[in-house]
Backbone as JSON, one array per atom type, in Angstrom:
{
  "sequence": "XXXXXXXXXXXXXXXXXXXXXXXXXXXXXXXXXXXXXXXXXXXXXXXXXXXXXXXXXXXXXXXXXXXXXXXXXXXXXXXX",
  "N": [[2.89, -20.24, 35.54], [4.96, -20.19, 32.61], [7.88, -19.42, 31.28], [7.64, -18.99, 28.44], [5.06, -17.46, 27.92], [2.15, -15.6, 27.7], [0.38, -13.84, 30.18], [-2.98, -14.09, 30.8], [-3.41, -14.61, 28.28], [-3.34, -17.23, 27.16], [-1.58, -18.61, 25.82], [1.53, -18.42, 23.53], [3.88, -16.06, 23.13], [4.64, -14.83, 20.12], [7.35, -13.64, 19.9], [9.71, -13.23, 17.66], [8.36, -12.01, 15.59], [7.01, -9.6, 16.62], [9.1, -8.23, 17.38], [10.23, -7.83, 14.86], [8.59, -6.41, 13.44], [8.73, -3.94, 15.47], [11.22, -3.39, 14.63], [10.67, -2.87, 11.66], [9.14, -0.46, 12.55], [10.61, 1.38, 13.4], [12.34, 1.88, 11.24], [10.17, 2.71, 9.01], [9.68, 5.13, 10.4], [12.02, 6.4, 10.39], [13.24, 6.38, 7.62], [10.67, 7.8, 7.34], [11.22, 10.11, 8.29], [13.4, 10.93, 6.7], [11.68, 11.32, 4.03], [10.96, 13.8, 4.76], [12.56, 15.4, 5.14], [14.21, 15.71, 2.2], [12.19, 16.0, 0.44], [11.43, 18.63, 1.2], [9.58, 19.34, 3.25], [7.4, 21.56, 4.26], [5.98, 22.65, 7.56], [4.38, 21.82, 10.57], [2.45, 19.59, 10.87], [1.88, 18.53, 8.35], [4.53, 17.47, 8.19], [4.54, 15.37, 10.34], [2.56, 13.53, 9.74], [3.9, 12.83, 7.74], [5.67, 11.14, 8.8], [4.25, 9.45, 10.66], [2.7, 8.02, 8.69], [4.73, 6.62, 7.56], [5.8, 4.85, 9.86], [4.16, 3.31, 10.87], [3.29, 1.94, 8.04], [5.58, 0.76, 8.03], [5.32, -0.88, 10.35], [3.54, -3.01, 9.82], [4.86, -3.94, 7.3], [6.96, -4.85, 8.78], [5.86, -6.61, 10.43], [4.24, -8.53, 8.8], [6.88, -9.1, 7.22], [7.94, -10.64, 9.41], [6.13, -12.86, 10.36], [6.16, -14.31, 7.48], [9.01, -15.28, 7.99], [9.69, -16.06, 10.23], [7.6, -18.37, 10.89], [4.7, -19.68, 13.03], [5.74, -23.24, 14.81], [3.89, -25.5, 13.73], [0.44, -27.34, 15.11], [1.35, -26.17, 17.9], [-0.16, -25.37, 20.44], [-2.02, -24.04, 22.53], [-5.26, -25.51, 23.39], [-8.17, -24.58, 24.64]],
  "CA": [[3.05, -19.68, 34.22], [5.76, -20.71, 31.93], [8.77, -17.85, 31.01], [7.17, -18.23, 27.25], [3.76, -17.01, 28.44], [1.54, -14.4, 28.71], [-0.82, -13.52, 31.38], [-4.28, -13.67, 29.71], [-3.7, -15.03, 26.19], [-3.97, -18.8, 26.71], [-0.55, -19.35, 24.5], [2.93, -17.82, 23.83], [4.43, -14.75, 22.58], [5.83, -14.96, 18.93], [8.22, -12.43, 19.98], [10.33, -12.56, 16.48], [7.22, -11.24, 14.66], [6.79, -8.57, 17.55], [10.6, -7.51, 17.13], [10.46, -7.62, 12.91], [7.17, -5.06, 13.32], [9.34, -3.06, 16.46], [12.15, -3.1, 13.57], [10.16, -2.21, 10.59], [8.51, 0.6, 12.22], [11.6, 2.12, 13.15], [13.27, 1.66, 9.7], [9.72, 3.76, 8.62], [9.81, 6.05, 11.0], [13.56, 7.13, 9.55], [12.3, 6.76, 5.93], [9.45, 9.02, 6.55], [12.01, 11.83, 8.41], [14.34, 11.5, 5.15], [11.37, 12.01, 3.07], [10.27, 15.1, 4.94], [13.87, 16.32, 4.69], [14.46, 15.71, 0.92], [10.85, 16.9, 0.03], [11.53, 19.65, 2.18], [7.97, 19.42, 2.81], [6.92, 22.75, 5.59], [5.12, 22.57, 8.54], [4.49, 20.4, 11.51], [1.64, 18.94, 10.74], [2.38, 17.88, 6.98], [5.83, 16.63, 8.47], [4.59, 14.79, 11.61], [2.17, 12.7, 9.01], [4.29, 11.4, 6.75], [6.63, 10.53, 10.15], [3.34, 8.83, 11.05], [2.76, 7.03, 7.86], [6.28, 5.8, 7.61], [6.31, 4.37, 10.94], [3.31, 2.58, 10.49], [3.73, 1.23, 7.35], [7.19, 0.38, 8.6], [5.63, -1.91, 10.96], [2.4, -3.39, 8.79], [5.35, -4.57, 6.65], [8.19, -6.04, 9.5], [4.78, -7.61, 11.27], [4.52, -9.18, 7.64], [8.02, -9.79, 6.92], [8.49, -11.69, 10.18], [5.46, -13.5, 10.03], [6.87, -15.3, 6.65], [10.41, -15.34, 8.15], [9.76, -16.86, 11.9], [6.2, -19.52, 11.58], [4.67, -20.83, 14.39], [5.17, -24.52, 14.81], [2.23, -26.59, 13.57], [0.18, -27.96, 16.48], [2.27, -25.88, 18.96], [-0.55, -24.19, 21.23], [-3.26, -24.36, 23.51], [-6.58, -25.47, 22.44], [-9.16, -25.41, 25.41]],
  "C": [[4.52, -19.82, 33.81], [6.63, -19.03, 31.62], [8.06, -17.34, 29.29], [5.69, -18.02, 27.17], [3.13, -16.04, 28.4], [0.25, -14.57, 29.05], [-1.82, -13.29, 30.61], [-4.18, -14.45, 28.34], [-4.09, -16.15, 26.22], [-2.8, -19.48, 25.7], [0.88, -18.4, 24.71], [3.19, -17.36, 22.68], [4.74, -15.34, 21.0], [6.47, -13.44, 18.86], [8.88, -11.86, 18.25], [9.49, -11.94, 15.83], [7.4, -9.75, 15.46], [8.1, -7.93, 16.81], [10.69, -7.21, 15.56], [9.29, -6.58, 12.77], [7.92, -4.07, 14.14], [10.83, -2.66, 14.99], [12.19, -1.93, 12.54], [9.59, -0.66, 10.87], [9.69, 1.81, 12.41], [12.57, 2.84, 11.82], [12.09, 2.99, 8.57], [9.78, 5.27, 8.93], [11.0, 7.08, 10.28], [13.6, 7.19, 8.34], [11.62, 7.92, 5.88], [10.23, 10.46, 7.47], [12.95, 12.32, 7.12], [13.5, 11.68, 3.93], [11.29, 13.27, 3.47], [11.4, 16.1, 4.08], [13.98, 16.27, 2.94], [13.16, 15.6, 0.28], [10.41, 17.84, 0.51], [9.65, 19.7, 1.54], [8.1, 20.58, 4.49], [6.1, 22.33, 6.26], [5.41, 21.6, 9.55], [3.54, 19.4, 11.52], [1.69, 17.96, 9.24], [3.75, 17.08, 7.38], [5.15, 15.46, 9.33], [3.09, 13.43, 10.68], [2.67, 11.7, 8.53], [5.24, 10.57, 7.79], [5.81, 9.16, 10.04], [3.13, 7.27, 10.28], [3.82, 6.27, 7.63], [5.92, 4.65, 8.37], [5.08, 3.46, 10.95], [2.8, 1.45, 9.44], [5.06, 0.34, 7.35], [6.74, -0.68, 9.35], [4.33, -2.83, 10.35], [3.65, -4.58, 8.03], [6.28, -5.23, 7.27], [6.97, -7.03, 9.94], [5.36, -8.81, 10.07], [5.84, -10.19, 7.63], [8.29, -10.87, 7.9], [7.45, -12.78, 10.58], [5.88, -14.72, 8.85], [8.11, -15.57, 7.81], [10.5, -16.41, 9.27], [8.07, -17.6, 12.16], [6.22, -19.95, 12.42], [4.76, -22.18, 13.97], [4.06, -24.74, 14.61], [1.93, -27.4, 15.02], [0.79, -27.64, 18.07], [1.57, -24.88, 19.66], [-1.54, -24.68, 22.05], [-4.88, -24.18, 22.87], [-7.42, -26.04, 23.78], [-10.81, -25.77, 25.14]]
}
């Protein structure tokens, strides 16, 4: 097995996508604590949502973004 590999898949990582979704969800995650704070919204359960939703949408949209940003090569995989 090759270093750009993984065990099981049959092909190789597109890490930059991985890392632009590991990015994005962070970037929500900290979005959806500065809405809580500046919608002083109460509770832990109404807070720990929109955390949720942030951080999720946060990575929905890096997946995305790094999807455009970093394409796989054409013809660059395993076809058994």
């Amino acid at each position: 097995m090759k270093n750009d590999e993984q065990s099981g898949s049959g092909g190789r990582t597109n890490w930059p996508v991985i890392l632009a979704g590991v990015v994005g969800g962070g970037a929500g995650v900290a979005l959806g604590l500065l809405v809580v704070t500046l919608a002083n919204i109460r509770g832990f359960w109404p807070g720990m949502i929109a955390v949720c939703v942030g951080g999720s949408a946060g990575t929905i949209l890096g997946r995305l973004a790094g999807s455009i940003l970093f394409p796989r090569p054409p013809g660059n995989g395993h076809h058994a």
